[in-house]
Backbone of each chain as ProteinMPNN parsed JSONL, in Angstrom:
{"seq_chain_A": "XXXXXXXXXXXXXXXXXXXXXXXXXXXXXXXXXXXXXXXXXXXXXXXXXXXXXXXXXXXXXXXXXXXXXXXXXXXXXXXXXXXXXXXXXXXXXXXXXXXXXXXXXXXXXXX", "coords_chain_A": {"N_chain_A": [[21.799, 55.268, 57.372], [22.921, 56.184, 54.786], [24.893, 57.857, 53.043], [26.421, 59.726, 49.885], [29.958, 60.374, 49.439], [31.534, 63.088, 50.267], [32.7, 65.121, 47.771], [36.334, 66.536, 46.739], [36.457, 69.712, 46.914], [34.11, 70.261, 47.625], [31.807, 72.218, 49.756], [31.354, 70.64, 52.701], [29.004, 70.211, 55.614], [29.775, 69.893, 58.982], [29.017, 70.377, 61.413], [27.241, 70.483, 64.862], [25.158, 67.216, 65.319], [21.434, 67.41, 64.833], [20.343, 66.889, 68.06], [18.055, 65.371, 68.64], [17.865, 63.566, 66.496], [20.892, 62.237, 66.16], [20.374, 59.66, 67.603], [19.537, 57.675, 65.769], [21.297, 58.25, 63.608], [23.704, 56.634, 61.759], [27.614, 56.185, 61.875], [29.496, 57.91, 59.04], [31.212, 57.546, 56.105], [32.838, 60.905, 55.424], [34.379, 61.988, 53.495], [36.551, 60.471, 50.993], [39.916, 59.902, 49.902], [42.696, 60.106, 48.273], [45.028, 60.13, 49.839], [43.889, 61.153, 52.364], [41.27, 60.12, 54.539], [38.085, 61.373, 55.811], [35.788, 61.185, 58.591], [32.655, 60.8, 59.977], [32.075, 59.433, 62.836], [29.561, 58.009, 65.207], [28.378, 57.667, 68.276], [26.573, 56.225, 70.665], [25.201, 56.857, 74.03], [27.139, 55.498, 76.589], [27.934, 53.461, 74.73], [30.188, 51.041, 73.289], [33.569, 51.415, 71.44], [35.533, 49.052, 71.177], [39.118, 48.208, 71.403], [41.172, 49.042, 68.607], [43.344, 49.807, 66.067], [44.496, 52.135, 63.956], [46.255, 51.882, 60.384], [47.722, 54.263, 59.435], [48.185, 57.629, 60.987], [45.958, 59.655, 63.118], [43.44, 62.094, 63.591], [40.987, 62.746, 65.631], [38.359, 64.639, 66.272], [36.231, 65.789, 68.603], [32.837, 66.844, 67.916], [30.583, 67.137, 69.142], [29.598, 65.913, 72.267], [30.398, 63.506, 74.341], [33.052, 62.101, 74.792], [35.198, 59.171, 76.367], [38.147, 58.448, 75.943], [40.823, 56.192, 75.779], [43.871, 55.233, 76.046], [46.386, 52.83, 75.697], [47.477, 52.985, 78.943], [46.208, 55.03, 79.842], [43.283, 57.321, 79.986], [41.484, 59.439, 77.855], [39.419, 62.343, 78.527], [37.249, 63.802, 76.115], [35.804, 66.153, 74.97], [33.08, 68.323, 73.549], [35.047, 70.729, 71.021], [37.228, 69.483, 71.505], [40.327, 68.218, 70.371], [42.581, 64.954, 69.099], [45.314, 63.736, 68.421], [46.831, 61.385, 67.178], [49.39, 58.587, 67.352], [50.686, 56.232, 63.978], [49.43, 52.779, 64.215], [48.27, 53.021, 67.086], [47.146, 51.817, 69.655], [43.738, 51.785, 70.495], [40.855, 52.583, 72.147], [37.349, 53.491, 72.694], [34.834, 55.164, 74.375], [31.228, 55.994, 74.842], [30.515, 59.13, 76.877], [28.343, 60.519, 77.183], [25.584, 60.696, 74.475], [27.565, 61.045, 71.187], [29.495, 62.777, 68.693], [31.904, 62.38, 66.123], [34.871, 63.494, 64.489], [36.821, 62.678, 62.501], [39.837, 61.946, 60.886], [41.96, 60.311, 59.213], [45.113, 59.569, 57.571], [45.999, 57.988, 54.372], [48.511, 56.424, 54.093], [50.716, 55.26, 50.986], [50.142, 51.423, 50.844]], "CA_chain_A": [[21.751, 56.419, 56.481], [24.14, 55.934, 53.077], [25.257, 58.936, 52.342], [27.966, 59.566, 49.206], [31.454, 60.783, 49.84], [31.714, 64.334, 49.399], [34.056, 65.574, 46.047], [36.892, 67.355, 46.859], [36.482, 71.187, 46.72], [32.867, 70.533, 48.251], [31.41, 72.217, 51.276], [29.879, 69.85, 53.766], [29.073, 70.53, 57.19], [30.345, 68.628, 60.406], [28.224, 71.085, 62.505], [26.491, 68.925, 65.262], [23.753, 66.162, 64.482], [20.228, 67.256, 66.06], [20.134, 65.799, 68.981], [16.576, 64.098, 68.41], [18.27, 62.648, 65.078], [21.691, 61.019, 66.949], [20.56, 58.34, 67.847], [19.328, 57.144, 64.432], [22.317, 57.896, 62.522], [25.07, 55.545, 61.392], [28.796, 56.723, 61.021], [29.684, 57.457, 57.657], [32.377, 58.69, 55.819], [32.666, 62.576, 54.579], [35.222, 62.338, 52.075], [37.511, 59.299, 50.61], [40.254, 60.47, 48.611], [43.591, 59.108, 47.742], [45.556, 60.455, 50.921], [43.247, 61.187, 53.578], [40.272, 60.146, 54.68], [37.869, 61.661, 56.915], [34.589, 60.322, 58.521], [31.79, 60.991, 61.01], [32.003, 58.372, 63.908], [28.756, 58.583, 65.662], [28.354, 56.691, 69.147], [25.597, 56.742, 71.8], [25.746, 57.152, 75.606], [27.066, 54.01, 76.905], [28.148, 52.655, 73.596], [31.596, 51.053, 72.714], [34.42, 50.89, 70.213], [36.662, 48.278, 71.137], [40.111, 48.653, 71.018], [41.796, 48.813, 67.371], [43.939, 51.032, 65.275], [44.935, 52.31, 62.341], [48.09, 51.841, 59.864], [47.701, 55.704, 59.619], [47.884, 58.573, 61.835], [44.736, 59.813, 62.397], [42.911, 63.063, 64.203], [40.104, 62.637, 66.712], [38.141, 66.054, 67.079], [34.835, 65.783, 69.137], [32.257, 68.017, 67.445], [29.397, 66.918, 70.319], [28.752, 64.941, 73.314], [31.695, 63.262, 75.324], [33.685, 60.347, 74.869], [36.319, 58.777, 76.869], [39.306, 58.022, 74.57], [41.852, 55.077, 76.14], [44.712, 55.195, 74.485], [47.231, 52.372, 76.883], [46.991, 52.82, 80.277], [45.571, 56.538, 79.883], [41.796, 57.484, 79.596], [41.337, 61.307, 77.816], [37.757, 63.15, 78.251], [37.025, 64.555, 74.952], [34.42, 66.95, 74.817], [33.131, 69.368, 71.98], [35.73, 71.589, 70.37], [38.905, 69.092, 71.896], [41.051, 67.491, 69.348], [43.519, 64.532, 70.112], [46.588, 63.324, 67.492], [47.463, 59.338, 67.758], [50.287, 58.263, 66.065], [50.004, 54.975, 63.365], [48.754, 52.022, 64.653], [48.548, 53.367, 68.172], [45.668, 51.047, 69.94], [42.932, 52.985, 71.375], [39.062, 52.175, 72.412], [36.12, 54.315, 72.966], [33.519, 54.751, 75.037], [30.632, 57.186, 74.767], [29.725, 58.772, 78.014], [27.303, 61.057, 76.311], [25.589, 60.63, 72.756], [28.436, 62.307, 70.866], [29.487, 62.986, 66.594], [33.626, 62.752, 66.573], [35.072, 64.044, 63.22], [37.905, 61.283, 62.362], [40.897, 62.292, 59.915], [42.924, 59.456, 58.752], [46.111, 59.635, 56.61], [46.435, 56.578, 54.189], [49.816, 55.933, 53.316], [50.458, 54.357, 50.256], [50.871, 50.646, 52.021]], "C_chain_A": [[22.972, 56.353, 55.565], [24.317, 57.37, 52.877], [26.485, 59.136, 50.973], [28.797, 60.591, 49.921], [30.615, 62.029, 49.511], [32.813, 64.074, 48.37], [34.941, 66.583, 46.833], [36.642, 68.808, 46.569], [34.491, 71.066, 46.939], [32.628, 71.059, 49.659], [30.603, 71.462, 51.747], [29.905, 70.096, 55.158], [29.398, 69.199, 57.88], [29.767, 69.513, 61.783], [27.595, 69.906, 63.461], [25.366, 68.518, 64.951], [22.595, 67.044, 65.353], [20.651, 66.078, 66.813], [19.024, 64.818, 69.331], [17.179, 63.458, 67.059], [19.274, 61.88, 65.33], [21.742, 59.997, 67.211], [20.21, 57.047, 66.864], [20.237, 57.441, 63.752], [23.755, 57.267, 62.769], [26.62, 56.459, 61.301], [29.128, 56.295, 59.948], [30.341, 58.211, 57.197], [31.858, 60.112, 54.901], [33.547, 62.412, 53.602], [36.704, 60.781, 52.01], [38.428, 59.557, 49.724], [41.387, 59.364, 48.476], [44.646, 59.211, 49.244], [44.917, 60.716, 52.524], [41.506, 61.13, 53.523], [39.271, 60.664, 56.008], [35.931, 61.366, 56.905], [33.81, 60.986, 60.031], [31.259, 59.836, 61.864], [30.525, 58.736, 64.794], [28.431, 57.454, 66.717], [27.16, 57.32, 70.418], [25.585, 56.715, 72.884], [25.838, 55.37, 75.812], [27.835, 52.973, 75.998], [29.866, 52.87, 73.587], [32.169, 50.972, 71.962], [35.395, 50.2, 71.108], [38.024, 48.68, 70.735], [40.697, 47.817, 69.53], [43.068, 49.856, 67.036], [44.093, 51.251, 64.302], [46.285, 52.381, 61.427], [48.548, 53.23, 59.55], [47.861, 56.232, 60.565], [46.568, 59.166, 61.648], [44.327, 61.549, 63.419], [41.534, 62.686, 64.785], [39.417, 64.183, 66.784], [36.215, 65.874, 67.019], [33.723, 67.038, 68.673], [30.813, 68.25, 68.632], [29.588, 66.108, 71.173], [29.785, 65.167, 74.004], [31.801, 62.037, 75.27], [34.844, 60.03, 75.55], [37.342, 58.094, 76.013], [40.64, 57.157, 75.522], [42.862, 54.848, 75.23], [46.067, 54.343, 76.005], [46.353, 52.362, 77.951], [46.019, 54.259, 80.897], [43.928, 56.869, 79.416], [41.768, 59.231, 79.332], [39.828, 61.746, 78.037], [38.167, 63.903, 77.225], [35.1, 64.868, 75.188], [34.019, 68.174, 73.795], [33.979, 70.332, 72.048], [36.795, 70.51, 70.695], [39.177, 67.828, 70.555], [42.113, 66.464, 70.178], [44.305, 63.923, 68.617], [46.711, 61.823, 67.51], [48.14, 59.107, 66.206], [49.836, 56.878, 65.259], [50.053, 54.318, 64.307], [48.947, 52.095, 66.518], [46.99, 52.699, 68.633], [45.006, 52.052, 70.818], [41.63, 52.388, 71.278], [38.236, 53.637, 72.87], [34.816, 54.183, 73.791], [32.825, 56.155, 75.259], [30.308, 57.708, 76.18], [28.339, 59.379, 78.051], [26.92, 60.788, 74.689], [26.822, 61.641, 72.391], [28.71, 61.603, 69.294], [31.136, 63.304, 67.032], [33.766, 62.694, 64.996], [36.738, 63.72, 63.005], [38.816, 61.824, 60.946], [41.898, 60.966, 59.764], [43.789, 59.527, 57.874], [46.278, 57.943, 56.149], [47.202, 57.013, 52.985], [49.573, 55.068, 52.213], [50.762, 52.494, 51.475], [51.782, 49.761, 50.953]], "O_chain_A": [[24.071, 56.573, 56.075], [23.338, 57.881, 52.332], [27.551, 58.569, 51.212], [28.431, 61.418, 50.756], [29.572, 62.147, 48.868], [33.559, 63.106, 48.217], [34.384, 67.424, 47.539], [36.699, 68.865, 45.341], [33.746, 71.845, 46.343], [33.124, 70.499, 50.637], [29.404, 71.409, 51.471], [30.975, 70.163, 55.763], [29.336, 68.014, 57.553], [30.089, 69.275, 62.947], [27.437, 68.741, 63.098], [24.54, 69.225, 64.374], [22.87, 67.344, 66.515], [21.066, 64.951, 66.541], [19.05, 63.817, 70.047], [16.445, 62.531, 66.718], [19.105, 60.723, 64.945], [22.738, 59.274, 67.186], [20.472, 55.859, 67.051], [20.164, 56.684, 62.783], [24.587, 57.398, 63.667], [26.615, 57.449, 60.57], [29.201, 55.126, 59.569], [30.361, 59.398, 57.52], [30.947, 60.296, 54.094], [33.145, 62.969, 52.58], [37.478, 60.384, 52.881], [38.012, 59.512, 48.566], [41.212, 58.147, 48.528], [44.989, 58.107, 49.668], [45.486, 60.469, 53.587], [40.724, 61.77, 52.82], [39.645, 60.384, 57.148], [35.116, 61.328, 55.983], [34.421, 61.536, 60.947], [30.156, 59.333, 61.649], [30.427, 59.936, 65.054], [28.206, 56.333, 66.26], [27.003, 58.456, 70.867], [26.697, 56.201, 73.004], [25.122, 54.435, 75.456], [28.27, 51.893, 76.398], [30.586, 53.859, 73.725], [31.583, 50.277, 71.132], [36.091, 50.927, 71.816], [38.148, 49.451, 69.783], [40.718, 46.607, 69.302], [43.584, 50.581, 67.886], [43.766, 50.385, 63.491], [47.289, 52.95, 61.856], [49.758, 53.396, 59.394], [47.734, 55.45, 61.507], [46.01, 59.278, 60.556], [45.341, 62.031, 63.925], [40.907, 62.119, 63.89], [40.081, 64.974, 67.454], [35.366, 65.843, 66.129], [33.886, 68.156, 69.163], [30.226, 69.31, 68.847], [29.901, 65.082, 70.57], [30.24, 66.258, 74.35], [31.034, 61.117, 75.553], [35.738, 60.821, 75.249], [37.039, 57.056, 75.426], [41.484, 57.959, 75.924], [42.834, 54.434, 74.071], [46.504, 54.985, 76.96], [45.179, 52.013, 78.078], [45.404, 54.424, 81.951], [43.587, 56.499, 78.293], [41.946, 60.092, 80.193], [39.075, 61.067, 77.339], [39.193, 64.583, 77.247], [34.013, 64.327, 75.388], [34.916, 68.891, 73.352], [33.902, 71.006, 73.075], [37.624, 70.666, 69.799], [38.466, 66.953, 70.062], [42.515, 66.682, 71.321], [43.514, 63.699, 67.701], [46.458, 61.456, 68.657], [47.891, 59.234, 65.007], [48.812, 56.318, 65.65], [50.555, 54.763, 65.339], [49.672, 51.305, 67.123], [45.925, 53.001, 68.094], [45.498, 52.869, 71.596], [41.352, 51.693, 70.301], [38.759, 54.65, 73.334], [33.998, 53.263, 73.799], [33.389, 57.17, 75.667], [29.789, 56.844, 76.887], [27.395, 58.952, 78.716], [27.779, 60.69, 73.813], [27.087, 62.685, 72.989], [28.372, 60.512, 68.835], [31.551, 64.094, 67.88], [33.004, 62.031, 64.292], [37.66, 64.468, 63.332], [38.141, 62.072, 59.947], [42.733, 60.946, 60.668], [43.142, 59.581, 56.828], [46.524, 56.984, 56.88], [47.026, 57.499, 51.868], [48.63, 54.278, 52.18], [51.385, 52.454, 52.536], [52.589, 48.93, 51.37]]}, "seq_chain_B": "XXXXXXXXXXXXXXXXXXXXXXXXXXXXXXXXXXXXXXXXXXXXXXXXXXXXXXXXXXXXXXXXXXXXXXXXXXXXXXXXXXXXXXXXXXXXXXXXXXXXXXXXXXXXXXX", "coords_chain_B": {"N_chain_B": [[52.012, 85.16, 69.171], [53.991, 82.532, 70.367], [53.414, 79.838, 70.466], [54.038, 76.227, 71.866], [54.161, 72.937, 69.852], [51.26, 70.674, 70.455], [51.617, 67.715, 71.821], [51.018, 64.077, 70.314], [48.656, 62.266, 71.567], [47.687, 64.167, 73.001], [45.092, 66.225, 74.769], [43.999, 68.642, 72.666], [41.898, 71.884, 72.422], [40.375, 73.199, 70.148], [38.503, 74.856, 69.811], [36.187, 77.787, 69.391], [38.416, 81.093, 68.813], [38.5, 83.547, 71.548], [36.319, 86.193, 70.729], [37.243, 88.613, 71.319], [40.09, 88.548, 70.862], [40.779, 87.078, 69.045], [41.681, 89.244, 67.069], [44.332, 89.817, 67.567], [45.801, 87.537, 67.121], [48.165, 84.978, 65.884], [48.361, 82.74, 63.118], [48.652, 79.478, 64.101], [50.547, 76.251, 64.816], [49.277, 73.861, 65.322], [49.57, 70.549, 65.681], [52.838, 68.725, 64.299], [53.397, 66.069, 63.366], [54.548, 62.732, 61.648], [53.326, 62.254, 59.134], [50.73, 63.619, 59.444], [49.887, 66.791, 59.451], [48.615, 69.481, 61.48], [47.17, 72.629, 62.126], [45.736, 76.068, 62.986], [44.699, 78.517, 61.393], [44.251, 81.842, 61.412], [42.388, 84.875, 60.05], [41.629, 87.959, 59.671], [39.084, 90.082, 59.256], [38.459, 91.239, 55.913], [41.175, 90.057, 55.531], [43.534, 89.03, 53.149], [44.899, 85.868, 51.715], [47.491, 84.664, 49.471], [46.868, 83.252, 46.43], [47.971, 79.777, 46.649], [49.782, 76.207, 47.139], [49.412, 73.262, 48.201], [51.566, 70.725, 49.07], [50.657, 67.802, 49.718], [47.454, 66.731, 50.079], [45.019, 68.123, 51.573], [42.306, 69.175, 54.576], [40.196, 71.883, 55.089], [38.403, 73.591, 57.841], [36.11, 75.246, 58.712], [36.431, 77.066, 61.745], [35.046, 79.389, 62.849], [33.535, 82.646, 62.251], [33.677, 83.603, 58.931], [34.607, 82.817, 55.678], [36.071, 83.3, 52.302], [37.04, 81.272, 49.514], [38.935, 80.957, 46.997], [38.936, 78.637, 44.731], [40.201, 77.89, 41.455], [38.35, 78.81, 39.285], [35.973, 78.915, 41.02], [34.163, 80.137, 43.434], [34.041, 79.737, 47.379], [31.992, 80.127, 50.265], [32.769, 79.66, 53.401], [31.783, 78.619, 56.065], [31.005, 78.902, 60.148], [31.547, 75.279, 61.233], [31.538, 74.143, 58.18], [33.508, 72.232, 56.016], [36.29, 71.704, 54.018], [37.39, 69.974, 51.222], [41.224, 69.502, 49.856], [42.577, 68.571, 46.494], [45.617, 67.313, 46.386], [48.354, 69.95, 45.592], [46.398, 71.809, 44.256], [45.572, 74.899, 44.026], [44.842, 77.72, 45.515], [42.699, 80.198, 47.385], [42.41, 82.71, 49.56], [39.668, 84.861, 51.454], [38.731, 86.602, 54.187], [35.681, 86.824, 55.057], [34.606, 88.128, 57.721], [36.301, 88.205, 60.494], [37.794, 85.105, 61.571], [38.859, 81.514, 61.99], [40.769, 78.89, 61.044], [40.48, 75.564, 60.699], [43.007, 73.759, 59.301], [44.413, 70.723, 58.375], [46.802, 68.881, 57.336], [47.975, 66.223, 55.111], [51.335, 65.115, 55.105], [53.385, 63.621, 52.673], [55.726, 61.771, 52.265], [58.756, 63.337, 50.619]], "CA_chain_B": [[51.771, 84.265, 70.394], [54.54, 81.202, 69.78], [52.887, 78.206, 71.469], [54.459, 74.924, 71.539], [53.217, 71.743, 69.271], [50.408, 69.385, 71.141], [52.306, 66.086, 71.56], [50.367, 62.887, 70.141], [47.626, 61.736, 73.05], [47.343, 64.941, 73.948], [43.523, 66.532, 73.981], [43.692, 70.399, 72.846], [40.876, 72.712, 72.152], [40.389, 73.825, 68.788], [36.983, 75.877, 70.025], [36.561, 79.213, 68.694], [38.956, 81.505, 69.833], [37.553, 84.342, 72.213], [36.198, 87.147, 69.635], [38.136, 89.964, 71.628], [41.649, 88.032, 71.226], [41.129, 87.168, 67.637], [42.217, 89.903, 66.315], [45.712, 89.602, 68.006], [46.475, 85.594, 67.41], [48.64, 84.912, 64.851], [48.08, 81.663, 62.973], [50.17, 78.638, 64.745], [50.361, 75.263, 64.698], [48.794, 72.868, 66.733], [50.365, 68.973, 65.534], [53.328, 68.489, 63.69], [53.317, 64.917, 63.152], [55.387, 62.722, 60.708], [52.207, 61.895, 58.685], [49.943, 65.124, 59.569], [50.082, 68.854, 60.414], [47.444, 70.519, 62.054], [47.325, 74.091, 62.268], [44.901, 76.933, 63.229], [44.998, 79.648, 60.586], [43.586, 82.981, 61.752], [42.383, 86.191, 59.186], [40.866, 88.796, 60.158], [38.172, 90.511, 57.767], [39.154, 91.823, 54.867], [42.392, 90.326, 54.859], [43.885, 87.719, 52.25], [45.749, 84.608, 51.405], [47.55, 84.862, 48.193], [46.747, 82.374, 45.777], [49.215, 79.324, 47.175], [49.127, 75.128, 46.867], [49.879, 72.645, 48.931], [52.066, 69.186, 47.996], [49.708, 66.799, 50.03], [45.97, 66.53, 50.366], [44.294, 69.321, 52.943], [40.939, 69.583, 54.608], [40.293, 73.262, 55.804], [37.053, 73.257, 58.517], [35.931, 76.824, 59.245], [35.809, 77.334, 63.203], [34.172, 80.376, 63.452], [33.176, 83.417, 61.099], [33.372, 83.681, 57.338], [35.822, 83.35, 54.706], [35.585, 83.04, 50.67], [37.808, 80.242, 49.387], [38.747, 80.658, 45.75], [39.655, 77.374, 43.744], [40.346, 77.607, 40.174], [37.042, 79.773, 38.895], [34.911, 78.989, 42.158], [34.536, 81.164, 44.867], [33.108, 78.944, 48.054], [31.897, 80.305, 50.827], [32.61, 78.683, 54.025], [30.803, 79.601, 57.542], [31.728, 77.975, 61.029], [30.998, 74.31, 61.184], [31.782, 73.867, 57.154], [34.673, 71.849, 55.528], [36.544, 71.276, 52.528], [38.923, 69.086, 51.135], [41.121, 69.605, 48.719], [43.575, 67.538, 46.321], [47.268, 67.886, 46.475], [48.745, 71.076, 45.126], [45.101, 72.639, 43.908], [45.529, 76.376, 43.906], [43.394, 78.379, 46.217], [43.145, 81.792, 47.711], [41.373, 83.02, 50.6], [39.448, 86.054, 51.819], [38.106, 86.861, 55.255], [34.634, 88.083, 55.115], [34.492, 88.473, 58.861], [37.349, 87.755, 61.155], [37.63, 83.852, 61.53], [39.856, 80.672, 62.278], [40.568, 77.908, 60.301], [41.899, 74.245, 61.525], [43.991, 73.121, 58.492], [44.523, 69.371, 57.79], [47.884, 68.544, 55.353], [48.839, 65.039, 54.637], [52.694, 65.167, 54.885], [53.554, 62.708, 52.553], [56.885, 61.4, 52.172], [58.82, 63.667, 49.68]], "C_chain_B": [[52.718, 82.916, 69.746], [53.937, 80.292, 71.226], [53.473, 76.845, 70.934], [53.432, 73.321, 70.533], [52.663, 71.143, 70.367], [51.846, 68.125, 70.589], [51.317, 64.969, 71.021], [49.812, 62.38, 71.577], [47.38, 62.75, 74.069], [45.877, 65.785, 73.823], [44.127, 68.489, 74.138], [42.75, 70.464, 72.131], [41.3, 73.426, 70.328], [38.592, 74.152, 68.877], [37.378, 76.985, 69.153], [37.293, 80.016, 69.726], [37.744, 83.023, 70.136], [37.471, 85.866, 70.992], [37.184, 88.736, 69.521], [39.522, 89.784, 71.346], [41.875, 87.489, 69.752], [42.064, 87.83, 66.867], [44.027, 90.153, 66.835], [46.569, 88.254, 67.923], [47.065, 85.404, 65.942], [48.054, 83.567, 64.946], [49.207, 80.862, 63.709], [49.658, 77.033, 64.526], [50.337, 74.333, 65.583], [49.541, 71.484, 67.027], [51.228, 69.605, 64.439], [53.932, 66.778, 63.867], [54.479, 64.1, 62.299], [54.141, 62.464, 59.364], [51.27, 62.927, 58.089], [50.176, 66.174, 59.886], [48.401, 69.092, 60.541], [47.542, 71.45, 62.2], [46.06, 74.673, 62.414], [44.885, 78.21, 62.656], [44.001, 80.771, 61.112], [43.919, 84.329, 60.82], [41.263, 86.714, 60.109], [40.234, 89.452, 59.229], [38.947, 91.588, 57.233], [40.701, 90.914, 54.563], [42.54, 88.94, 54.053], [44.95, 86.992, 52.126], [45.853, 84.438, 50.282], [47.082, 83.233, 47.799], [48.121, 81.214, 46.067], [48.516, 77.726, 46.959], [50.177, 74.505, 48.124], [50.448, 70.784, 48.604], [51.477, 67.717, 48.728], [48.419, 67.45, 49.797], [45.955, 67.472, 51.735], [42.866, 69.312, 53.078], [41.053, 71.324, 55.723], [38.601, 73.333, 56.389], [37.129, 74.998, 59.241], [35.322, 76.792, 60.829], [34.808, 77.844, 63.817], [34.294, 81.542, 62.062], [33.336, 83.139, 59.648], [34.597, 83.693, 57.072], [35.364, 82.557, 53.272], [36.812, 82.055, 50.289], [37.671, 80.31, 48.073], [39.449, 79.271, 45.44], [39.426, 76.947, 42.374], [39.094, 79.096, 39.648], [36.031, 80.266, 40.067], [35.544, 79.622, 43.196], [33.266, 80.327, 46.359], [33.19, 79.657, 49.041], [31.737, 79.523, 51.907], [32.276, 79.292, 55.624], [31.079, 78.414, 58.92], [31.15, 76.353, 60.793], [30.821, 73.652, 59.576], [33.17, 73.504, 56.694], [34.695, 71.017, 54.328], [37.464, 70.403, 52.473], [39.245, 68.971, 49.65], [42.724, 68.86, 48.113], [45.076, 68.05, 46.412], [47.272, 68.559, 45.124], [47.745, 71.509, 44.114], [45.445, 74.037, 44.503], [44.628, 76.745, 44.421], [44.358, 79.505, 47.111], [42.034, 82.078, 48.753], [41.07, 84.324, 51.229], [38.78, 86.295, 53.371], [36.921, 87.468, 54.89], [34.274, 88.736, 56.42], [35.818, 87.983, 59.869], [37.099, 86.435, 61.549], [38.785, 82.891, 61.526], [39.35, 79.63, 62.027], [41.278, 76.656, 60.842], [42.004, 73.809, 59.553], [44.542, 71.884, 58.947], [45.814, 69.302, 56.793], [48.509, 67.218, 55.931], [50.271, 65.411, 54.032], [53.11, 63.937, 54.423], [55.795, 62.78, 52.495], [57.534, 62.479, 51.013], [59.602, 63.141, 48.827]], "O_chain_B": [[52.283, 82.311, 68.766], [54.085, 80.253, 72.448], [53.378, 76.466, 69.767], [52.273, 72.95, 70.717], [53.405, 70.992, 71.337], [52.556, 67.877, 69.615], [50.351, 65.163, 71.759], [50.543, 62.15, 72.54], [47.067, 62.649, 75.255], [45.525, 66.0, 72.664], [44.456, 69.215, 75.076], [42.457, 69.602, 71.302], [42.268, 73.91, 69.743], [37.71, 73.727, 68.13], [38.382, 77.158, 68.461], [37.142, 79.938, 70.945], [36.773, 83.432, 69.5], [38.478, 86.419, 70.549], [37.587, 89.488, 68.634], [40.256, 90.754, 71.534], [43.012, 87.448, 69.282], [42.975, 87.347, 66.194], [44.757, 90.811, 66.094], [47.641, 87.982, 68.464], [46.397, 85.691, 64.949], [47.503, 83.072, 65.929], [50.341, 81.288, 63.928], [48.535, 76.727, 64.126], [51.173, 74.037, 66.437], [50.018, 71.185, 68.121], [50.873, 70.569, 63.761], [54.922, 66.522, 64.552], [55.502, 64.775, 62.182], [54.781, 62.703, 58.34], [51.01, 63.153, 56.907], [50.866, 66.359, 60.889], [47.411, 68.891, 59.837], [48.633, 71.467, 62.77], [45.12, 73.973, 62.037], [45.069, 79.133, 63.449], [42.825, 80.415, 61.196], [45.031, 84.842, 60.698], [40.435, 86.223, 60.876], [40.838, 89.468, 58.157], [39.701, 92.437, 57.708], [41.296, 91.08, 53.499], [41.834, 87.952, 54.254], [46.029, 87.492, 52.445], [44.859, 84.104, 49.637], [46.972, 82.288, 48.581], [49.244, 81.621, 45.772], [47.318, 77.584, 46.714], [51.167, 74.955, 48.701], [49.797, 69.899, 48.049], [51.853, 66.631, 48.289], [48.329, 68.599, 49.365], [46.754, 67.46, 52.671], [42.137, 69.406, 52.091], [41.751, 71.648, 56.683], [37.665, 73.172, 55.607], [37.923, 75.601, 59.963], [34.148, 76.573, 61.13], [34.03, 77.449, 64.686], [34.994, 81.329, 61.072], [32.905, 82.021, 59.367], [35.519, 84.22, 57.695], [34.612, 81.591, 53.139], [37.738, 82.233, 51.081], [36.612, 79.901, 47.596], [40.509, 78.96, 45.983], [38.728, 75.99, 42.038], [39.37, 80.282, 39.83], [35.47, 81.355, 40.191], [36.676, 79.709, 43.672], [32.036, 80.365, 46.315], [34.32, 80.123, 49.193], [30.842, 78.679, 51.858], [32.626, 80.386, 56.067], [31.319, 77.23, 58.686], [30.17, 76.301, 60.049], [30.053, 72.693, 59.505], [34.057, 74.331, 56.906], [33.936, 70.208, 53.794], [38.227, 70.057, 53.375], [38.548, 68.665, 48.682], [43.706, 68.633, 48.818], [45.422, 69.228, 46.5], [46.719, 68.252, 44.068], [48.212, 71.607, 42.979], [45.57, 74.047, 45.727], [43.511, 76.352, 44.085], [45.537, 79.711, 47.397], [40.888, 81.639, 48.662], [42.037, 84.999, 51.584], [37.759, 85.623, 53.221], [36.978, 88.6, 54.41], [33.682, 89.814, 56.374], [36.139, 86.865, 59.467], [35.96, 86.376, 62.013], [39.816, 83.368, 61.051], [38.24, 79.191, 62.328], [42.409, 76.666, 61.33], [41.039, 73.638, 58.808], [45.199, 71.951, 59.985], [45.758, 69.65, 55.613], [49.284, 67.11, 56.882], [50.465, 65.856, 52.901], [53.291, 63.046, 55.251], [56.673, 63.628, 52.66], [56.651, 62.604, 50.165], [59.649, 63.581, 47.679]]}, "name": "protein", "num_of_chains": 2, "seq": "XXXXXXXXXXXXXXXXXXXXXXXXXXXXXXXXXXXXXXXXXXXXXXXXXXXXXXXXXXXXXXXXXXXXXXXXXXXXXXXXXXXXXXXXXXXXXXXXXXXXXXXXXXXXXXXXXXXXXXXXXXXXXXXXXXXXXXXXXXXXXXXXXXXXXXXXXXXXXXXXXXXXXXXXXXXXXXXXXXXXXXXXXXXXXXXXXXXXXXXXXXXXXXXXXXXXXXXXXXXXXX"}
């Protein structure tokens, strides 16, 4: 599913996905600007992200499901409404344990 | 209510707060980052946010109830589960239409 960016000073929702529609949609970003970007990660029960990071700081806030968030030697449960902070390039992996929609904030520094 | 900053890797709740306790929560701030701030702005209906800007990039994601969001001419209405984003130091003003809490986004750039 392609969606465009939103425009600054647009409302778009980040309400959660149907849950009969989840498992057909792609993550895709909500808004690309010059300083922060923020995006709709969308992962299905079972499903992984590998560990990476970002040259940013970024925000994590679970809008549905439940994902296990590894950040080191530490595993967080994130579950709808919980937010989590990670500083720049702080390595972290994912793993869904429920379908879940996570609502991703990234700060990009000039580099 | 002074509550301490979340540390980085830590999971807090940014649910709605409980409807009876609203009306007593001042706004506070959740991350202070070197990068990001997070915060939880709380109005209660009727009341307002003068016209004010901010010197990074902000996304403002409505938690729970109503509030009117002027920027420039437009007046946006934003309802729980709706978010904006808007460019560094853009002018905006905000109204409660129902008592409601906002998570605030600001890219702290370098000054």
């Amino acid at each position: 599913m392609a969606l465009p960016h939103a425009q600054s000073a647009q409302v778009v929702s980040v309400r959660p996905l149907d849950a009969a529609l989840l498992p057909q949609t792609q993550s895709y970003a909500i808004i690309k600007a010059q300083q922060l970007e923020v995006m709709r990660v969308v992962l299905r029960a079972g499903e992984l992200m590998r560990q990476h990071d970002t040259p940013g700081e970024i925000t994590v806030q679970c809008l549905q499901g439940e994902v296990e968030f590894q950040l080191g030697q530490n595993v967080h449960l994130l579950r709808a409404g919980d937010l989590m902070h990670l500083q720049a390039r702080a390595p972290h992996a994912l793993r869904a344990v429920h379908d879940c929609s996570l609502l991703v904030t990234l700060c990009l520094l000039p580099l």
